[in-house]
N, C-alpha and C positions, 0 to 999 in steps of 0.2 A: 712383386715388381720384377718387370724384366730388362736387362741392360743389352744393349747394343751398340755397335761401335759402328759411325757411318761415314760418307765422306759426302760433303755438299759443296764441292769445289765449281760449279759454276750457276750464274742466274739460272738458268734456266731449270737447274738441278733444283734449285733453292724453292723456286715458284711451285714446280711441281709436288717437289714432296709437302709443301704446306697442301696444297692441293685434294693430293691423298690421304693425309690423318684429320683434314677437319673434316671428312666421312663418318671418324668415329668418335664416340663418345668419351673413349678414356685421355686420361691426362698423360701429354705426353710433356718433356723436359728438356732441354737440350743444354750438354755440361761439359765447358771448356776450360781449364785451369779452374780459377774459382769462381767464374762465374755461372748462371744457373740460370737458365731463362726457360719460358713457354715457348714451345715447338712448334705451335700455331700460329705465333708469331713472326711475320716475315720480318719485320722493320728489327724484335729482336735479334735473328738471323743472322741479319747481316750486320749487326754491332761485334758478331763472334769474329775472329781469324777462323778462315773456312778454309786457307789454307793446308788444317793440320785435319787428323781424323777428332769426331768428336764425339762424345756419349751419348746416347739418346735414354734416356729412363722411362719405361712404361708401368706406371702407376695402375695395376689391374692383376686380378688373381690368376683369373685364366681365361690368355688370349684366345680370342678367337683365328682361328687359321686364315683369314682373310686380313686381320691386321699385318701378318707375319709376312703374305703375299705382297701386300703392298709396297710393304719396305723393302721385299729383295732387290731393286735397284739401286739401296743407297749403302744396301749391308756390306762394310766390307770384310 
């Protein structure tokens, strides 16, 4: 599993990056205090405070580099 810490502070941030992980096939998570939601889900998303940074969990042994790509817009 890989964790990353990202910031999805506006719609249009939020649209996109669902945008680019339903590309890929692994699971991804997104984990705010205690809650825990699918990352493909935008409706989830925006149930989070997207105000603060949030965790993203990628459930996969070994990323491929094009996942890793995708995300460097939201990596902070």
């Amino acid at each position: 599993m890989t964790e990353l810490q990202i910031s999805l502070n506006s719609i249009d941030k939020v649209k996109s990056f669902v945008n680019d992980i339903t590309k890929f096939d692994h699971d991804f998570d997104l984990v705010s205090g205690r809650y825990l939601i699918d990352a493909k889900s935008i409706m989830g998303i925006f149930s989070l405070d997207l105000s603060k940074p949030i965790d993203l969990k990628i459930h996969a042994d070994n990323l491929p580099p094009e996942v890793l790509d995708a995300l460097k817009p939201y990596v902070i």
